[in-house]
C-alpha positions as CSV (number, residue, x, y, z in Angstrom):
1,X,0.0,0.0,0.0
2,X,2.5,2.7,1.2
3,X,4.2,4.2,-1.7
4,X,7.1,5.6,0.0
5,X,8.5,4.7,4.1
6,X,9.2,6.9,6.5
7,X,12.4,6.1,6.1
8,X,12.6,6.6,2.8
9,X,11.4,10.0,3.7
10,X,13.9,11.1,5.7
11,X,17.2,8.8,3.6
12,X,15.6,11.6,0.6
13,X,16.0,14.3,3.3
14,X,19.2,14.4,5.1
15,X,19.1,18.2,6.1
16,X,15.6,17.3,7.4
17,X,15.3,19.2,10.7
18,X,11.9,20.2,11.7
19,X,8.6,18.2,12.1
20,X,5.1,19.0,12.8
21,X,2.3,16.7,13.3
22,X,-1.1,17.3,12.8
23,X,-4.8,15.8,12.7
24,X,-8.4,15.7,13.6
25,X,-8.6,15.0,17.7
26,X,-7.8,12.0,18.8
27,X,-6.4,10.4,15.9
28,X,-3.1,9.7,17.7
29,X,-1.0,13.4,16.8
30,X,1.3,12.6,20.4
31,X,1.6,9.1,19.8
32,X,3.3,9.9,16.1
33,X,5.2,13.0,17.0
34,X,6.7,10.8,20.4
35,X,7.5,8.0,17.5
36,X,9.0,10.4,15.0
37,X,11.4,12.3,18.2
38,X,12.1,8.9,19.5
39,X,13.5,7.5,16.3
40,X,16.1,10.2,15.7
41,X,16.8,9.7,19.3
42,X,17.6,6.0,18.8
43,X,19.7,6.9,15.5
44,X,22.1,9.4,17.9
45,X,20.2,12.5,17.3
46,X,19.9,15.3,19.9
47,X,16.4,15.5,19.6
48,X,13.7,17.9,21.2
49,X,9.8,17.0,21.0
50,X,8.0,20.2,22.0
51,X,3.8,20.1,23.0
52,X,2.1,23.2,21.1
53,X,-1.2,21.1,22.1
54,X,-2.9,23.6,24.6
55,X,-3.8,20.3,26.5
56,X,-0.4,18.7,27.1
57,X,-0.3,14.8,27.2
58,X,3.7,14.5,26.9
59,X,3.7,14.3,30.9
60,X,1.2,11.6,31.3
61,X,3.1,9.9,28.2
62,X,6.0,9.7,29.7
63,X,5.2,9.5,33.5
64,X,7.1,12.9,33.8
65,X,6.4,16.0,35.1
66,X,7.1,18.2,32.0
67,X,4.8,21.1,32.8
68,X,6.1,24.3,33.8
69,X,9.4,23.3,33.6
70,X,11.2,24.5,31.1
71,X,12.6,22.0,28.7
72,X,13.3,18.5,30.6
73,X,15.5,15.5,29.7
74,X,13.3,12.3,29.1
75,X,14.8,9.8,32.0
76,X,15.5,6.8,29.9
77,X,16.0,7.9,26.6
78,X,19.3,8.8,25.5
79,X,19.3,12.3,22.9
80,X,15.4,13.1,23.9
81,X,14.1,16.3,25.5
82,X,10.7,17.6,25.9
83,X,8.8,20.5,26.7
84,X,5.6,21.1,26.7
85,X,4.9,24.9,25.2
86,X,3.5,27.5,28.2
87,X,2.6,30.7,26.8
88,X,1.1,32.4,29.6
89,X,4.5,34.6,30.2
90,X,4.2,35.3,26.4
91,X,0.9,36.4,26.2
92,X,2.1,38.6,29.5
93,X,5.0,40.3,27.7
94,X,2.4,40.8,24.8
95,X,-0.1,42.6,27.0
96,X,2.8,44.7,28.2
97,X,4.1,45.7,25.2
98,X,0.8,46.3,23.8
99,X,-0.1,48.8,26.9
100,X,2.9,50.2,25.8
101,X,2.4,51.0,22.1
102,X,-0.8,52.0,22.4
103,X,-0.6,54.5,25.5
104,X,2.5,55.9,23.4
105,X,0.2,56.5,20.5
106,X,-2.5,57.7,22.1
107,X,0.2,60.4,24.3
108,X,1.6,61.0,20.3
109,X,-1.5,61.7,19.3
110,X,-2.3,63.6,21.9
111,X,-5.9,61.6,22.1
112,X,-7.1,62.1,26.1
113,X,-8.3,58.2,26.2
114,X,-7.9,55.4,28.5
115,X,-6.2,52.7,26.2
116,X,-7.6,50.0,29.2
117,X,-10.7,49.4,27.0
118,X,-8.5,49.1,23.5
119,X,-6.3,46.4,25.6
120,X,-9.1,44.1,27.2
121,X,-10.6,44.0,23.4
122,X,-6.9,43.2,22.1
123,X,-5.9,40.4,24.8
124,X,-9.8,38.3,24.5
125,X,-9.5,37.7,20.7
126,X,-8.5,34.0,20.0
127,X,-6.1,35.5,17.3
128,X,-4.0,37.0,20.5
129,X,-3.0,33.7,21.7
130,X,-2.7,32.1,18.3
131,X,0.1,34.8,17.7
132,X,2.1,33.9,21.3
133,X,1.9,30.6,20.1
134,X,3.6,31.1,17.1
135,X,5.9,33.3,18.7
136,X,7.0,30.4,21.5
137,X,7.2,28.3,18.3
138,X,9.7,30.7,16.5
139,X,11.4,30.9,19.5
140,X,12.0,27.0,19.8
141,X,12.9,27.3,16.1
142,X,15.3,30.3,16.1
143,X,16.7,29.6,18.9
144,X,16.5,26.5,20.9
145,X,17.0,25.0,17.3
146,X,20.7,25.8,17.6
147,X,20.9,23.3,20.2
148,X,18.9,20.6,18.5
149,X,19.6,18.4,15.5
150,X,16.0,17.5,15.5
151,X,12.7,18.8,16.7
152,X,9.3,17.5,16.8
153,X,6.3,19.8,17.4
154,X,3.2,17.7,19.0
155,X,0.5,20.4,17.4
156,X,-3.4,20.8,18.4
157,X,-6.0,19.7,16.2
158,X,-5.0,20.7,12.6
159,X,-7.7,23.1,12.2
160,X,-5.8,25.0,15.2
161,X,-2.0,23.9,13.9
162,X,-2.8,25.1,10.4
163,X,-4.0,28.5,11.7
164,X,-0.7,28.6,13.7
165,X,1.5,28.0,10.8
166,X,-0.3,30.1,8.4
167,X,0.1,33.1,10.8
168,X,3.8,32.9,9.2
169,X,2.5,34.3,5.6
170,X,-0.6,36.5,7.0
171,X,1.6,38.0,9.9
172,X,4.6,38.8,7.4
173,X,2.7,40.3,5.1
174,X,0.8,42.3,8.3
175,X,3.9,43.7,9.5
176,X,5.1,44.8,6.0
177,X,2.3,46.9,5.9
178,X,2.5,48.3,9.6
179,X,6.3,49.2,8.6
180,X,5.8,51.1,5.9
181,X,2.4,52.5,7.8
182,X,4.4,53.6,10.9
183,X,7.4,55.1,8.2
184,X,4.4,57.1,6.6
185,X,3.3,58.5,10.2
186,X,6.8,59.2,11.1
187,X,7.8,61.4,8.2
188,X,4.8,63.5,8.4
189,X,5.5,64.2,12.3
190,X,8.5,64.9,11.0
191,X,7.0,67.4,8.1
192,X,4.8,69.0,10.4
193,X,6.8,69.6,12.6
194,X,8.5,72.9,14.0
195,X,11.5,71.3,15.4
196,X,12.4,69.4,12.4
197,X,15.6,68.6,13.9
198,X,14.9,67.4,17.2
199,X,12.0,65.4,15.9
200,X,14.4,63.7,13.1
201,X,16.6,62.6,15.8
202,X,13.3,61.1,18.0
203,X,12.3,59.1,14.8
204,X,15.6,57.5,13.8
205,X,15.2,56.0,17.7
206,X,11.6,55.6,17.2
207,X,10.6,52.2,19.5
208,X,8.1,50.8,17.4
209,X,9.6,51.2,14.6
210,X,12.2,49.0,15.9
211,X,10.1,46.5,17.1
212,X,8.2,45.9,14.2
213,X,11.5,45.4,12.3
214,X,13.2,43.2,14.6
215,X,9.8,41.2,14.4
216,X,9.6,40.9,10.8
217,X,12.9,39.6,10.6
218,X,12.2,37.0,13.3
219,X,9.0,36.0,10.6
220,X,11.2,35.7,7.9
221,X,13.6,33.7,9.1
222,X,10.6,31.8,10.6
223,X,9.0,31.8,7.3
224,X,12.1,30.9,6.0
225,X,12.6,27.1,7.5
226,X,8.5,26.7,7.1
227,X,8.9,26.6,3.8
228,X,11.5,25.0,3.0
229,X,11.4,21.8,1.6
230,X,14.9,20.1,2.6
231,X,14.4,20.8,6.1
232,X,10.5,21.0,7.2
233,X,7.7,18.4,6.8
234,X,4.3,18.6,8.1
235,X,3.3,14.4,8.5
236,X,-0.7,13.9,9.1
237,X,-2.4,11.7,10.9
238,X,-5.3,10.1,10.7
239,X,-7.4,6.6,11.2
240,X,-9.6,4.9,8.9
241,X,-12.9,6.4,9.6
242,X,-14.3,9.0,7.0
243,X,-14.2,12.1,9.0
244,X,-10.4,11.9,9.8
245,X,-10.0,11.5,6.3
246,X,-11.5,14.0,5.1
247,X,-10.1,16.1,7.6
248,X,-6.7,15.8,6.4
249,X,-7.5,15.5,2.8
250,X,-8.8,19.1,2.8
251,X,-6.3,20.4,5.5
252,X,-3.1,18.8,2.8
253,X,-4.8,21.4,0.8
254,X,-4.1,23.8,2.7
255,X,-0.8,23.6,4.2
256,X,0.4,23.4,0.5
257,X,-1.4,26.7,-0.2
258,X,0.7,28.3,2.9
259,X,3.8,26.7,1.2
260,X,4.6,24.4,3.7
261,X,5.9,21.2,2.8
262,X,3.8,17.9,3.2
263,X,6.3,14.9,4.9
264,X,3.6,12.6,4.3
265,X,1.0,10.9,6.6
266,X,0.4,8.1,9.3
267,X,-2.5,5.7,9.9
268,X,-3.3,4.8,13.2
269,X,-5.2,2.2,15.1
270,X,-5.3,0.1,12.1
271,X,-7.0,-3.4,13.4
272,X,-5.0,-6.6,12.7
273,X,-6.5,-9.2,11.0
274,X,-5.1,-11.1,13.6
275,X,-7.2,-9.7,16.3
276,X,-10.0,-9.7,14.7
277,X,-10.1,-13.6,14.2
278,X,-9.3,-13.9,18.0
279,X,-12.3,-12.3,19.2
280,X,-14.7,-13.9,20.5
281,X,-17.2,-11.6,20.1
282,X,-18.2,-10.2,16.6
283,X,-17.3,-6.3,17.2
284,X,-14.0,-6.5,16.3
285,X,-14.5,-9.0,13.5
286,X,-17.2,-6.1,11.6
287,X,-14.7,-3.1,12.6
288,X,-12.0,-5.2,11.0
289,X,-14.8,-5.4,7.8
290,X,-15.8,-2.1,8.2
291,X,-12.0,-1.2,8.3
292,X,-11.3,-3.0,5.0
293,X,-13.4,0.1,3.4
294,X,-11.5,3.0,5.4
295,X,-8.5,1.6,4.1
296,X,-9.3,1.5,0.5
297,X,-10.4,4.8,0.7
298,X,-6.8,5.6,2.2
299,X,-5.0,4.0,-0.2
300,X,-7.2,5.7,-3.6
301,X,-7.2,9.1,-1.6
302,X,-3.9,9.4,0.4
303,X,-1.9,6.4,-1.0
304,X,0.8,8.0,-2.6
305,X,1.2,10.0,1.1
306,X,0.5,7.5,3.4
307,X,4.8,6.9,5.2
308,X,3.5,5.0,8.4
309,X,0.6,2.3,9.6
310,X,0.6,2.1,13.7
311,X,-2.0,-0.6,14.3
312,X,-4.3,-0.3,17.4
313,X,-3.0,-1.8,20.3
314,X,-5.0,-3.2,23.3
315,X,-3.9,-0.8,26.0
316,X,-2.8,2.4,25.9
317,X,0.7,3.7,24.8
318,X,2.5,4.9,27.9
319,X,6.0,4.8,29.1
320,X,9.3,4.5,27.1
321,X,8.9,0.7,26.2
322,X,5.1,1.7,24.7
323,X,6.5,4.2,22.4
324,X,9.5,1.9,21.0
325,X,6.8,-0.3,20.1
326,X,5.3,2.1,18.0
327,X,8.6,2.8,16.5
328,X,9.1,-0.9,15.5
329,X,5.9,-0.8,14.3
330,X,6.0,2.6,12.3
331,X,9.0,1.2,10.3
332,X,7.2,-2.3,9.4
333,X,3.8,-2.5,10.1
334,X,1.8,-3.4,7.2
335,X,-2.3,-4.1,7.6
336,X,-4.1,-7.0,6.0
């Protein structure tokens, strides 16, 4: 069925760096990221696996306290750390510096307003904590990345994750605009002004002006390694029922209109035939059926994508040991 391995993936892309997994909830997104991070691990990688899921589950994976801790070494596992992605402080430093720009504005102006009511409106829009997000993300990238040869983002549901990642090309082309915007307002103070020269000198060291351009080249250098192809894949998961499927086929779609490159995707919880035939009962035996259909639809709509199969196991995957499994299993499983 599977048209080209992970392996075969990554042996076509040694300067792979950066991995991002994505699905419909509960399709397995930790259990594949935690198998992609411990692979590289077990190959001699320094590897990182970082949670962007608002509801962390690499703690209860792992039977480690990994909340609020920074990045932690995963006891056990030589070459892996984790962290799972806390962007309360973030979002903190954003209201800051947003109290900051816009009382300065308002002062500039000279506009007698309390900018209290402007902030509350600014800090309850989902889009606010999409953008800390991304910004802990560039972070990790830009930064921790230095320290990492590879690192595996755990993101939310990929409605969520594609959001996230597509902030890179809507919040580029957003602060382009406010650049040249706040250049505009700056020469006219500077026109209007009758102390041209003391003015000049106020713009050149103009705050937000700074700001803006030290962010926009944080976004394209962020941009940068989301796009390209050599060191970036975005690998899907999903499990063969027909909303999953869907799901991804219409999210692939989108990702590739955002320029980001697909890495291929994983199917999870596949049923062995095995199983099947040794239940007693005839549930199993009619999801195995049922199954049969799920996976053609896979391998007609997905197959030349499709890198993985995880089959579903009878307990589930915790600890070190459970994840290794999965490994073994992501590099040979085939379904009936």
């Amino acid at each position: 069925m599977s048209k080209i391995t992970f392996t075969d993936f990554v042996e076509k892309h040694p300067k792979i760096k950066f991995f991002f997994t994505g699905g419909k909830g509960g399709v397995g997104k930790t259990i594949s990221a935690a198998a992609i991070a411990h692979y590289f691990a077990f190959t001699g990688k320094k590897t990182l696996i970082a949670s962007l899921n608002p509801v962390h589950s690499l703690s209860s994976l792992y039977g480690q306290d990994i909340w609020g801790k920074g990045t932690q070494k995963i006891d056990g596992v030589e070459n892996l750390w984790a962290v799972e992605v806390d962007i309360k402080d973030k979002i903190g430093t954003y209201r800051d510096q947003l109290t900051e720009r816009i009382t300065s504005f308002l002062k500039w102006a000279d506009i007698p307003v309390d900018p209290s009511s402007f902030i509350d409106i600014a800090v309850t829009n989902p889009a606010f904590e999409e953008s800390a997000q991304f910004d802990a993300m560039t972070d990790i990238m830009l930064e921790e990345g230095e320290d990492y040869e590879i690192i595996v983002f755990d993101c939310a549901a990929v409605a969520n994750a594609i959001r996230l990642l597509g902030l890179s090309k809507i919040y580029d082309l957003w602060l382009a605009r406010m650049i040249e915007s706040r250049k505009e307002a700056l020469s006219l103070r500077v026109k209007l002004s009758f102390r041209k020269q003391k003015v000049a000198e106020e713009v050149k060291s103009d705050p937000m002006m700074a700001d803006l351009l030290r962010q926009h080249t944080k976004m394209k250098k962020a941009k940068a390694i989301l796009n390209d192809v050599e060191k970036t894949a975005f690998v899907f998961v999903t499990i063969p029922l027909a909303l999953p499927i869907a799901v991804v086929r219409r999210f692939i779609t989108m990702v590739r209109a955002f320029d980001i490159p697909v890495g291929g995707v994983f199917v999870n919880r596949i049923i062995p035939r095995e199983a099947a035939e040794q239940d007693p009962t005839d549930y199993m035996k009619n999801s195995f059926e049922q199954q049969a259909r799920y996976m053609g639809m896979i391998d007609e709509q997905l197959g030349d994508l499709v890198s993985a199969y995880i089959p579903l196991y009878p307990t589930e995957v915790v600890g070190i040991e459970g994840v290794a499994q999965v490994v073994e299993d992501m590099l040979s499983f085939t379904p009936d």
